[in-house]
PDB file of the backbone (N, CA, C, O) and the ligand in Angstrom, with CONECT records:
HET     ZN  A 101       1
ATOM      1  N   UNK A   1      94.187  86.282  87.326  1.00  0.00           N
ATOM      2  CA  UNK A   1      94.975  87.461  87.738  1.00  0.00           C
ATOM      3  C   UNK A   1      96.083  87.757  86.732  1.00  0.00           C
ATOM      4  O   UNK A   1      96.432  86.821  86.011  1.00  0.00           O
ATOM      5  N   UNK A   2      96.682  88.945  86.592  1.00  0.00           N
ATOM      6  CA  UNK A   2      97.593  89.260  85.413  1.00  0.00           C
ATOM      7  C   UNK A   2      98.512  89.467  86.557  1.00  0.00           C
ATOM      8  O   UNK A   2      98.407  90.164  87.565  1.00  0.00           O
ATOM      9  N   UNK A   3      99.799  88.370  85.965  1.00  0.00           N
ATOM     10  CA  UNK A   3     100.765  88.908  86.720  1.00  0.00           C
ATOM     11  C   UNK A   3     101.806  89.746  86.872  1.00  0.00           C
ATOM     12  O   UNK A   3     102.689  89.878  87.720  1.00  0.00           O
ATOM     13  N   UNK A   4     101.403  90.493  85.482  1.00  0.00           N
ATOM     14  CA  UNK A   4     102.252  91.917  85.327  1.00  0.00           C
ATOM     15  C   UNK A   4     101.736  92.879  86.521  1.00  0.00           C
ATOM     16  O   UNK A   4     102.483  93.311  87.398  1.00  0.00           O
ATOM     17  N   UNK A   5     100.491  93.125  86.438  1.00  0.00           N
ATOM     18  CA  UNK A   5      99.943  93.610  87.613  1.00  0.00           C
ATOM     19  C   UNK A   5     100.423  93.104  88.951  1.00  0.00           C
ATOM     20  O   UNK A   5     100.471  93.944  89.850  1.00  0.00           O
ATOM     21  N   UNK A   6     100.738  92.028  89.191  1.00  0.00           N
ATOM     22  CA  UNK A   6     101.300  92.137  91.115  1.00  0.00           C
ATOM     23  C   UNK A   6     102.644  92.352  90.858  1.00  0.00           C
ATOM     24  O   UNK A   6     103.243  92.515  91.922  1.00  0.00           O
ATOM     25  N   UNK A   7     103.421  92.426  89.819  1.00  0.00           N
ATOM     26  CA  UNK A   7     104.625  92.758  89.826  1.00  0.00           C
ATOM     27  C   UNK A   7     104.933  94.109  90.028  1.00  0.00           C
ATOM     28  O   UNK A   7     105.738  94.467  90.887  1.00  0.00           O
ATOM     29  N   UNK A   8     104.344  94.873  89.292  1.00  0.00           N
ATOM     30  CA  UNK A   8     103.974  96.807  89.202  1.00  0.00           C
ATOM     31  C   UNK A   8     103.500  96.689  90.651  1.00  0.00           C
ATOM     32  O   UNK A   8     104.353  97.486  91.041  1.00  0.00           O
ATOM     33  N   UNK A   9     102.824  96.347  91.834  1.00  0.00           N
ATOM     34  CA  UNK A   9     101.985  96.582  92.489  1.00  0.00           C
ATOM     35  C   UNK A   9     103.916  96.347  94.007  1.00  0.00           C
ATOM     36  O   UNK A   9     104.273  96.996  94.990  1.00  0.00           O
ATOM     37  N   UNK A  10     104.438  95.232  93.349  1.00  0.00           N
ATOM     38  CA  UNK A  10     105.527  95.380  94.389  1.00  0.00           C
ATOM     39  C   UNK A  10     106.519  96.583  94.315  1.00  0.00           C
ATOM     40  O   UNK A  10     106.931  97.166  95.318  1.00  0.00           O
ATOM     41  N   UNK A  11     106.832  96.871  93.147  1.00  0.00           N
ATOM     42  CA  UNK A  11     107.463  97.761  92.732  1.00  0.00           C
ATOM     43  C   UNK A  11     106.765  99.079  93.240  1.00  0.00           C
ATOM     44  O   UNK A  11     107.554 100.008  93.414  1.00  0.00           O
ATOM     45  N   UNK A  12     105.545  99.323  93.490  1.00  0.00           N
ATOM     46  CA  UNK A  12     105.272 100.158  93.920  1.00  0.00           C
ATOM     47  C   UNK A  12     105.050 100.322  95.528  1.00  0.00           C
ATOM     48  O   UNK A  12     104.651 101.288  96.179  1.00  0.00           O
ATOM     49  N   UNK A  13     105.413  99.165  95.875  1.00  0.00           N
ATOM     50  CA  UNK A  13     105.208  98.908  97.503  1.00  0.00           C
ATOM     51  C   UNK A  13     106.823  99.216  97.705  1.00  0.00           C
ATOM     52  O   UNK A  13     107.216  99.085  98.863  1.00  0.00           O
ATOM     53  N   UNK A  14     107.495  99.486  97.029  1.00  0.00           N
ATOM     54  CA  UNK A  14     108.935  99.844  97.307  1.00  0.00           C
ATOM     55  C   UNK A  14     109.042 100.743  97.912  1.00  0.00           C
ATOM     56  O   UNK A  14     109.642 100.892  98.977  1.00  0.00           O
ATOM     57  N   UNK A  15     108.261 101.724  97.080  1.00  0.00           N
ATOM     58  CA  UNK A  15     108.157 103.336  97.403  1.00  0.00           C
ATOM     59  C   UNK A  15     107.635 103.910  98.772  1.00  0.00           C
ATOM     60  O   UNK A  15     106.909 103.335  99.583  1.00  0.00           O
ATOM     61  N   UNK A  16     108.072 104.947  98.832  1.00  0.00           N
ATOM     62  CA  UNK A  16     107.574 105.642 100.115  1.00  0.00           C
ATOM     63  C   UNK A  16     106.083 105.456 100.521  1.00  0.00           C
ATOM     64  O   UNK A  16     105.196 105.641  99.687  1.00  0.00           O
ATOM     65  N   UNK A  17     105.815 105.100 101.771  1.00  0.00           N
ATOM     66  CA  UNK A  17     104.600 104.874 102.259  1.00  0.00           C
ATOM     67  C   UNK A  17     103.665 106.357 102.324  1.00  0.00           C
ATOM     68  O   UNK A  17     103.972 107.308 103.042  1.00  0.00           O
ATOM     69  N   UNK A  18     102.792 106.327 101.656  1.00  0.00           N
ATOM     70  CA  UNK A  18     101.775 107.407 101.539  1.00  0.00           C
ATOM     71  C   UNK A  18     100.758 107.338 102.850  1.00  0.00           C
ATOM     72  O   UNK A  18     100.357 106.325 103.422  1.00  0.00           O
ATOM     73  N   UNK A  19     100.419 108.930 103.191  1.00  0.00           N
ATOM     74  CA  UNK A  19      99.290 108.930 103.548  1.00  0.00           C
ATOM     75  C   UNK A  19      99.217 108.751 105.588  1.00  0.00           C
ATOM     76  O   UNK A  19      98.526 109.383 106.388  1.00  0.00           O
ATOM     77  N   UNK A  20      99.880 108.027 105.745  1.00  0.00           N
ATOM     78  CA  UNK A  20     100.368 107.281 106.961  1.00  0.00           C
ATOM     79  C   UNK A  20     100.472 108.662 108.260  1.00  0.00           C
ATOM     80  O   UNK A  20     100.298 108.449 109.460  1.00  0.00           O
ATOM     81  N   UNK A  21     100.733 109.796 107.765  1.00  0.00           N
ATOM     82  CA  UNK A  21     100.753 110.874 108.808  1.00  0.00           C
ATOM     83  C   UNK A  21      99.612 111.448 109.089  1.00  0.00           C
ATOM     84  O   UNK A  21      99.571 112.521 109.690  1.00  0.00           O
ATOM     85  N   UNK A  22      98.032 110.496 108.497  1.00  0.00           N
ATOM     86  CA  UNK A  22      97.247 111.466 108.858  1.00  0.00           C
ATOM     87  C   UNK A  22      96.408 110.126 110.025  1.00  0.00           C
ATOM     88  O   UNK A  22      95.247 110.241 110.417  1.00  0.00           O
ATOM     89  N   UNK A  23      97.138 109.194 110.313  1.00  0.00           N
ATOM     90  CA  UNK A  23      96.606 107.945 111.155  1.00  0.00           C
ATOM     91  C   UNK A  23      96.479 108.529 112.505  1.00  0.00           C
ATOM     92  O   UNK A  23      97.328 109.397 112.710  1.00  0.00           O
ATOM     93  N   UNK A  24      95.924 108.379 113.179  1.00  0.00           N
ATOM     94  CA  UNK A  24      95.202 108.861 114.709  1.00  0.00           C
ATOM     95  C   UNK A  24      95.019 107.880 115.806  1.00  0.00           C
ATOM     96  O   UNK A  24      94.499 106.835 115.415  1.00  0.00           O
ATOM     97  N   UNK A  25      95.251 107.916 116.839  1.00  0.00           N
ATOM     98  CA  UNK A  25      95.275 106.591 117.375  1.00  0.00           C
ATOM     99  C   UNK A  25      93.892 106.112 116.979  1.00  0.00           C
ATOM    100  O   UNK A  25      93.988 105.283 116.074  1.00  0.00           O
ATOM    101  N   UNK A  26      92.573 106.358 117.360  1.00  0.00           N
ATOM    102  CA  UNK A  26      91.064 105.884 116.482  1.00  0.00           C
ATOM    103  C   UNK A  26      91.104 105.666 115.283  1.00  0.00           C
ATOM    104  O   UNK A  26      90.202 104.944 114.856  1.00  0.00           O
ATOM    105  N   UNK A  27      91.901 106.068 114.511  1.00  0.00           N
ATOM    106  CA  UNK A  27      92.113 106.280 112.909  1.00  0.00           C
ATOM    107  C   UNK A  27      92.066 104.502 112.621  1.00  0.00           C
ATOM    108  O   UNK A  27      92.929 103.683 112.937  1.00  0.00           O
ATOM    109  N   UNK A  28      90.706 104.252 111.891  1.00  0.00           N
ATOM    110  CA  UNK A  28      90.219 102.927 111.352  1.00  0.00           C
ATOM    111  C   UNK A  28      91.159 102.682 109.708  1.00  0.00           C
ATOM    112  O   UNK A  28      91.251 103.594 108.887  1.00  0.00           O
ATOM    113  N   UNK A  29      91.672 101.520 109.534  1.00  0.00           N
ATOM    114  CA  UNK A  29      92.319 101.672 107.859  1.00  0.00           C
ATOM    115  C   UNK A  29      91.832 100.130 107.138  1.00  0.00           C
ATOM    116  O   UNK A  29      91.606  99.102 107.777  1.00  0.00           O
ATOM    117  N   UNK A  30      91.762 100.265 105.914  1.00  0.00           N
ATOM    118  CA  UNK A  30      91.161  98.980 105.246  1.00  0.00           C
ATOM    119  C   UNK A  30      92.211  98.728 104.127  1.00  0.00           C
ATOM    120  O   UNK A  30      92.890  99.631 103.637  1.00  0.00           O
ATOM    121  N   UNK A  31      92.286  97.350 103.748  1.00  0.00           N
ATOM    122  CA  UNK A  31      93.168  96.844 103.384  1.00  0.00           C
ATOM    123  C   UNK A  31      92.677  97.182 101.745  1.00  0.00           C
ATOM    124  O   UNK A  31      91.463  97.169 101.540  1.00  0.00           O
ATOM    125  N   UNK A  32      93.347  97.400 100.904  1.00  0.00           N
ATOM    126  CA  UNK A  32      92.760  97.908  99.563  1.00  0.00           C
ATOM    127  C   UNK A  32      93.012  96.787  98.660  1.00  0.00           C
ATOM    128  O   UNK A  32      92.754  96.963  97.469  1.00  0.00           O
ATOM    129  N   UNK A  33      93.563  95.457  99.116  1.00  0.00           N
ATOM    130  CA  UNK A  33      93.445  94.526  98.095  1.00  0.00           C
ATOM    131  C   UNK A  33      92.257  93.551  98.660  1.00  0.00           C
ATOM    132  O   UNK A  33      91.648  92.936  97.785  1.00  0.00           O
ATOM    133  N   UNK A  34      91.792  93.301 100.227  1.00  0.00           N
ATOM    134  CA  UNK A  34      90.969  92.459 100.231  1.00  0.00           C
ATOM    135  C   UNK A  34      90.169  93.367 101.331  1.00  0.00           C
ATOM    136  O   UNK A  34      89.755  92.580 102.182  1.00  0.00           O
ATOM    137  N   UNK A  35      89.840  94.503 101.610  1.00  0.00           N
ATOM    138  CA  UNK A  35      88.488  95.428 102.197  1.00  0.00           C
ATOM    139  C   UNK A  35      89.103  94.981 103.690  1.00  0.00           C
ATOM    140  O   UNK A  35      88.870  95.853 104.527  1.00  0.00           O
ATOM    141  N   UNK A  36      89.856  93.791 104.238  1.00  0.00           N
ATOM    142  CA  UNK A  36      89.678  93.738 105.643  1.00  0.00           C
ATOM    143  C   UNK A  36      90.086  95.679 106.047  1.00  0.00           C
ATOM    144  O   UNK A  36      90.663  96.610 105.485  1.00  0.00           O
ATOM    145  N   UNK A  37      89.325  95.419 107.392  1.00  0.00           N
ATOM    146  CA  UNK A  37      89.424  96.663 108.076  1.00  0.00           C
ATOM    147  C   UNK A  37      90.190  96.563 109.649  1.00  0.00           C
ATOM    148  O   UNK A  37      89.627  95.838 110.469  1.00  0.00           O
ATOM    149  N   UNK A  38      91.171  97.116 109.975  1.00  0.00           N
ATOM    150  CA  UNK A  38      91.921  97.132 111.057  1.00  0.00           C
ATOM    151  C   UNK A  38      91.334  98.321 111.599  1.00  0.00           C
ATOM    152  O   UNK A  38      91.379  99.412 111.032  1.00  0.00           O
ATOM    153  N   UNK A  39      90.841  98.124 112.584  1.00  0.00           N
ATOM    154  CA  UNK A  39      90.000  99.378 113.921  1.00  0.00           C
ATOM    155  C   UNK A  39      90.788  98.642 115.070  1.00  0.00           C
ATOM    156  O   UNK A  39      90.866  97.448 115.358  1.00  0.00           O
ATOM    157  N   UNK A  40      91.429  99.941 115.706  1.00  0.00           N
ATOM    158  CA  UNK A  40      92.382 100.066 117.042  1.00  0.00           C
ATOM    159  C   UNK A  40      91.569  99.387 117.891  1.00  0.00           C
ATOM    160  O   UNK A  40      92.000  98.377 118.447  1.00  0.00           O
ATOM    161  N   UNK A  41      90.263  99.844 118.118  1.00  0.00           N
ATOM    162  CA  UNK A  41      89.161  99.275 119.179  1.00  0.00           C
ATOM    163  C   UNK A  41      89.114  98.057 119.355  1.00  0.00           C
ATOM    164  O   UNK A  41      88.905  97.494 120.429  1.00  0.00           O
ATOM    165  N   UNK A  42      89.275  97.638 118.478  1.00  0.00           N
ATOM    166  CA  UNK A  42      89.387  95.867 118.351  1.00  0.00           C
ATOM    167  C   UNK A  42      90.476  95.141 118.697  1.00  0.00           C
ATOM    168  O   UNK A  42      90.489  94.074 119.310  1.00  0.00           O
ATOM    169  N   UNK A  43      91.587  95.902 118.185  1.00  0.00           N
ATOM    170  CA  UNK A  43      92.901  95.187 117.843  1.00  0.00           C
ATOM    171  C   UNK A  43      92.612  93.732 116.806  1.00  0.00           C
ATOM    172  O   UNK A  43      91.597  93.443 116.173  1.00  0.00           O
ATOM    173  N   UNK A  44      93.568  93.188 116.893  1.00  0.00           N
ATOM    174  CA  UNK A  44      93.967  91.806 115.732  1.00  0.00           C
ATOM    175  C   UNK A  44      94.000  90.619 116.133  1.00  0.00           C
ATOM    176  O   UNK A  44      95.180  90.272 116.179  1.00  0.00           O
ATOM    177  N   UNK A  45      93.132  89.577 116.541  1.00  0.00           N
ATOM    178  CA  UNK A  45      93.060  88.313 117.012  1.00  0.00           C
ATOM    179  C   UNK A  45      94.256  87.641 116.383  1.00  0.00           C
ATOM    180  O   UNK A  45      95.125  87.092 117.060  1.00  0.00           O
ATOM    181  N   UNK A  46      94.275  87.710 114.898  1.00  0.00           N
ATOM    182  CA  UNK A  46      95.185  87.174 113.785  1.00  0.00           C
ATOM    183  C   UNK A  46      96.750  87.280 114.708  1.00  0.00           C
ATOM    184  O   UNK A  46      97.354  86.248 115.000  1.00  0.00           O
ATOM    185  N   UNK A  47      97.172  88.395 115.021  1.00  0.00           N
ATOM    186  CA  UNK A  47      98.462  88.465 115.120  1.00  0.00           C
ATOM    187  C   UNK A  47      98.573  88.887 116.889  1.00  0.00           C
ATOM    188  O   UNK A  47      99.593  89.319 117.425  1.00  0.00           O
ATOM    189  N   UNK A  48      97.199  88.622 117.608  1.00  0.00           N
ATOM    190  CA  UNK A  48      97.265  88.977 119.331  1.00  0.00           C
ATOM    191  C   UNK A  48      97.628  90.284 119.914  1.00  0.00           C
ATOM    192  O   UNK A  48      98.080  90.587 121.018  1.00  0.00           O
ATOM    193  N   UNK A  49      97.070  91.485 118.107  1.00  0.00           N
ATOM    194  CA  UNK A  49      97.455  92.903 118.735  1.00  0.00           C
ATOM    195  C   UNK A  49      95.951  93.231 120.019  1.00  0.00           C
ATOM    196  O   UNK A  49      94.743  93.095 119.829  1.00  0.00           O
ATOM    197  N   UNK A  50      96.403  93.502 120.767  1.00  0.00           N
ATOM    198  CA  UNK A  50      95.416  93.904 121.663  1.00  0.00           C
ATOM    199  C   UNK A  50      94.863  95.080 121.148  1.00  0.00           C
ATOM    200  O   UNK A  50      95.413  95.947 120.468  1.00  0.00           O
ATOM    201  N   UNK A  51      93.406  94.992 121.656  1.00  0.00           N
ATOM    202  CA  UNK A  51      92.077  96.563 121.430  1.00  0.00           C
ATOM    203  C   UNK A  51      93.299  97.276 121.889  1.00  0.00           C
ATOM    204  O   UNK A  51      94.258  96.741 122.446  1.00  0.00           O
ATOM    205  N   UNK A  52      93.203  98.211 121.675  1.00  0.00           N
ATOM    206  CA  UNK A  52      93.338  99.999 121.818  1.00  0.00           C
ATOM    207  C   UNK A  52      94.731 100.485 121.074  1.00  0.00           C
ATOM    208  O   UNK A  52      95.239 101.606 121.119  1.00  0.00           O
ATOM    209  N   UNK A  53      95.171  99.375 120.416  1.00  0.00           N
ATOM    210  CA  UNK A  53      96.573  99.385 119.571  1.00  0.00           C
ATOM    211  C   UNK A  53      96.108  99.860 117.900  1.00  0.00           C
ATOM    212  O   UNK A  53      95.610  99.261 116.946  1.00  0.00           O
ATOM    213  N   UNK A  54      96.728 101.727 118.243  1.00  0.00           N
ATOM    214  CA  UNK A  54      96.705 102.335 116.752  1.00  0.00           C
ATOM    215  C   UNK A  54      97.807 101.513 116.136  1.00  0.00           C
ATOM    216  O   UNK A  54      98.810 100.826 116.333  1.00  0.00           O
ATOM    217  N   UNK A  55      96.821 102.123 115.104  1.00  0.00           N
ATOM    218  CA  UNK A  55      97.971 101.135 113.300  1.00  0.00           C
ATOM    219  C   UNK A  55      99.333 101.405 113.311  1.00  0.00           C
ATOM    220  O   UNK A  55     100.292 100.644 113.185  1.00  0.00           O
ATOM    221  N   UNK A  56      99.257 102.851 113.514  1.00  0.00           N
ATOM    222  CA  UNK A  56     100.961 103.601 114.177  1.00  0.00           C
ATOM    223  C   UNK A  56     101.856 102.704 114.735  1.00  0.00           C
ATOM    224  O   UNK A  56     103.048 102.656 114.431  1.00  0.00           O
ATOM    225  N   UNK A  57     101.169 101.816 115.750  1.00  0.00           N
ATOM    226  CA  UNK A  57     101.951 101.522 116.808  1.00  0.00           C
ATOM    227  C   UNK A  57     102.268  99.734 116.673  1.00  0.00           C
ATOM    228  O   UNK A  57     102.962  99.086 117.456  1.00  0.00           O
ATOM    229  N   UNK A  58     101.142  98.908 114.778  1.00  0.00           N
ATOM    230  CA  UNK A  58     101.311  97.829 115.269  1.00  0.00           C
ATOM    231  C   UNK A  58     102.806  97.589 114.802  1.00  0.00           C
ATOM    232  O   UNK A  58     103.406  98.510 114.249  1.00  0.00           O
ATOM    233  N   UNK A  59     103.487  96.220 115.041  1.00  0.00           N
ATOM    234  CA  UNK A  59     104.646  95.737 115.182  1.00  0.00           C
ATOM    235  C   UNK A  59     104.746  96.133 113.709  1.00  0.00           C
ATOM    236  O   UNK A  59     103.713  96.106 113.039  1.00  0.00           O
ATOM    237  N   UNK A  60     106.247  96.606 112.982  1.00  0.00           N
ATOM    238  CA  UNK A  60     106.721  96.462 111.947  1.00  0.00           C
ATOM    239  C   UNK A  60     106.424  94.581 110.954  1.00  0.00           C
ATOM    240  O   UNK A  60     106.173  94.584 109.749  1.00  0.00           O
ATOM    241  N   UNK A  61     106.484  93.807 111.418  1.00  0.00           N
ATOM    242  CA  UNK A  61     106.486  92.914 111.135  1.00  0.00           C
ATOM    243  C   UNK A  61     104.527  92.440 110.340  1.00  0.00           C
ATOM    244  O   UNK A  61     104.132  91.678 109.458  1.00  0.00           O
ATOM    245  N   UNK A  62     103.909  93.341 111.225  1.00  0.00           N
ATOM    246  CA  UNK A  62     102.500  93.005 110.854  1.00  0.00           C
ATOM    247  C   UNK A  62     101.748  93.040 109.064  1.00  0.00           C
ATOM    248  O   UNK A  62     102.131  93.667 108.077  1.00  0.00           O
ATOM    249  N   UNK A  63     101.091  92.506 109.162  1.00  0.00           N
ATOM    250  CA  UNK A  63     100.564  92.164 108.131  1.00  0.00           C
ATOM    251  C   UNK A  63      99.105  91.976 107.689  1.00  0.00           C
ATOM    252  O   UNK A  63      98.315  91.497 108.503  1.00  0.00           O
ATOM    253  N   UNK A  64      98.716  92.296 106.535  1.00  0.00           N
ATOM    254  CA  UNK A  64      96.959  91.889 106.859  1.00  0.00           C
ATOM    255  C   UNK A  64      96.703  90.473 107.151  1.00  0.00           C
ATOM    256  O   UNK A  64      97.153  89.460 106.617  1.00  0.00           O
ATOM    257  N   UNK A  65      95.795  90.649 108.215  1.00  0.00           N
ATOM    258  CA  UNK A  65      95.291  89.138 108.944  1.00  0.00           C
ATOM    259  C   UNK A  65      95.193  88.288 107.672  1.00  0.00           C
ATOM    260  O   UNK A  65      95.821  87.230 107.650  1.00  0.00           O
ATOM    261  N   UNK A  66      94.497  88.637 106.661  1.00  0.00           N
ATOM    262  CA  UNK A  66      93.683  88.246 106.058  1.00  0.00           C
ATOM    263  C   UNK A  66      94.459  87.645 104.551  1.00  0.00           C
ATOM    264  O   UNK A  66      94.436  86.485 104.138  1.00  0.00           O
ATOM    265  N   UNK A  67      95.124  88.835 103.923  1.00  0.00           N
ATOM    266  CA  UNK A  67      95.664  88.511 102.466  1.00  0.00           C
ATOM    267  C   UNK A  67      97.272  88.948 102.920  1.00  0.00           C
ATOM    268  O   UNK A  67      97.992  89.126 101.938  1.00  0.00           O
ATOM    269  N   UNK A  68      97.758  89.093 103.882  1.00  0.00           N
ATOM    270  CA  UNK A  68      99.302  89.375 103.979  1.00  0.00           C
ATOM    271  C   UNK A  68      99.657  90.592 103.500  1.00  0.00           C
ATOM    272  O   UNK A  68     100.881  90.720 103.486  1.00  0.00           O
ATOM    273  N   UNK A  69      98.913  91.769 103.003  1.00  0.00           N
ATOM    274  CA  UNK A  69      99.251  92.731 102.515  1.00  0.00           C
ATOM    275  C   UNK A  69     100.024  93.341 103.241  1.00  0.00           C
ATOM    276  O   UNK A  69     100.074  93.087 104.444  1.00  0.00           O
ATOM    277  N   UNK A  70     100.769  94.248 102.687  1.00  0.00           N
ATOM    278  CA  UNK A  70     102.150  95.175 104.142  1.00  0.00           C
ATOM    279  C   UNK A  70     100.938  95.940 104.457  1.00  0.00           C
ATOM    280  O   UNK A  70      99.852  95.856 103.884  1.00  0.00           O
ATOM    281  N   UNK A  71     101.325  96.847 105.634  1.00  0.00           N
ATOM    282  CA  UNK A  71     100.895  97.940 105.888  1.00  0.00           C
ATOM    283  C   UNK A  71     100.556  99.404 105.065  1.00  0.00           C
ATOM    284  O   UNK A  71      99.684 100.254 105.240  1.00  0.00           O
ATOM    285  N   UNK A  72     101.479  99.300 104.255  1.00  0.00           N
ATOM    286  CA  UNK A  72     101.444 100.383 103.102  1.00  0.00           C
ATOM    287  C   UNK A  72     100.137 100.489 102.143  1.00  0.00           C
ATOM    288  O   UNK A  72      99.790 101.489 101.516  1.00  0.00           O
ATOM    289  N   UNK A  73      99.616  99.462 102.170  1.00  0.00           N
ATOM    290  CA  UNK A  73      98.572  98.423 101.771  1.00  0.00           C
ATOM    291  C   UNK A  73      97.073  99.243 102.050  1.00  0.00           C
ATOM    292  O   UNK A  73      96.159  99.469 101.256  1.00  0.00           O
ATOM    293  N   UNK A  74      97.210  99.594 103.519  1.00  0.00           N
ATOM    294  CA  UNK A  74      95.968 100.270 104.161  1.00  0.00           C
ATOM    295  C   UNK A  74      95.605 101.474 103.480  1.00  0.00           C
ATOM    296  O   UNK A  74      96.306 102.159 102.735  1.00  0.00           O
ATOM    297  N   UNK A  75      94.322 101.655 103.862  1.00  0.00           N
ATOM    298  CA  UNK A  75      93.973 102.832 103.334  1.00  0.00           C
ATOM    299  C   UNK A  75      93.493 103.351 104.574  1.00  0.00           C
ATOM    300  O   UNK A  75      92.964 102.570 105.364  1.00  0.00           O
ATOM    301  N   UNK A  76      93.623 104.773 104.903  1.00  0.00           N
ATOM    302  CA  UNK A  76      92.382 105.236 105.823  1.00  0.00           C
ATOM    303  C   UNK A  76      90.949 105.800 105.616  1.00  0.00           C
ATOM    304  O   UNK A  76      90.433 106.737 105.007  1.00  0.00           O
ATOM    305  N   UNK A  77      90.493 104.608 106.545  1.00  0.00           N
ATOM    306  CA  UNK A  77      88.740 105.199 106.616  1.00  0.00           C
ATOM    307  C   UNK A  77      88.287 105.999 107.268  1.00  0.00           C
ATOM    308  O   UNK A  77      88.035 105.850 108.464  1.00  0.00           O
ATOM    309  N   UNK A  78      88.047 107.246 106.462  1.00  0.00           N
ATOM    310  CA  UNK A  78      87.111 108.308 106.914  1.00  0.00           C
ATOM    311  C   UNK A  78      85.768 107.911 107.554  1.00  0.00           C
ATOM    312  O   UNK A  78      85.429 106.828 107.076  1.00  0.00           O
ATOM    313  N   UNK A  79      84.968 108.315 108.353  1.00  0.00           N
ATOM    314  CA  UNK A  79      84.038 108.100 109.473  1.00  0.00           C
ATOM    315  C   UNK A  79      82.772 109.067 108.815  1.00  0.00           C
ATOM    316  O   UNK A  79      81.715 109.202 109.430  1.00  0.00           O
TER     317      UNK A  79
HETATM  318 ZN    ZN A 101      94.120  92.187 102.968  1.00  0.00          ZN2+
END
């Protein structure tokens, strides 16, 4: 891994969160450094978000189950 690259990558996690106003409570999002996918339907075993909990709504504190990515992190998946 180059670690100039995760340095640029925090620096850019500084910045204003993109994208985030077009999330829906169904609105599925995938993590863009390791593909996990957060679907409301499910909710998060990892962190005990219960099914029917949009991304909107999980705790500030949350994180990808998987690689710790913030939320800013997500991408949304189109259907
Ligand atoms: Zn991840």
């Amino acid at each position: 891994m180059d670690e100039r690259f995760d340095r640029q990558r925090v620096n850019t996690m500084n910045e204003a969160p993109a994208r985030h106003a077009a999330i829906g409570p169904n609105t599925r999002l995938e993590c863009k450094i390791c593909w996990t996918v957060y679907d409301p339907a499910l909710g998060d075993e990892v962190w005990q978000i219960p099914p029917g909990t949009p991304f909107s709504e999980l705790p500030a504190h949350w994180t990808c189950p998987n690689c710790s990515a913030l939320q800013q992190d997500f991408l949304v998946l189109d259907d």
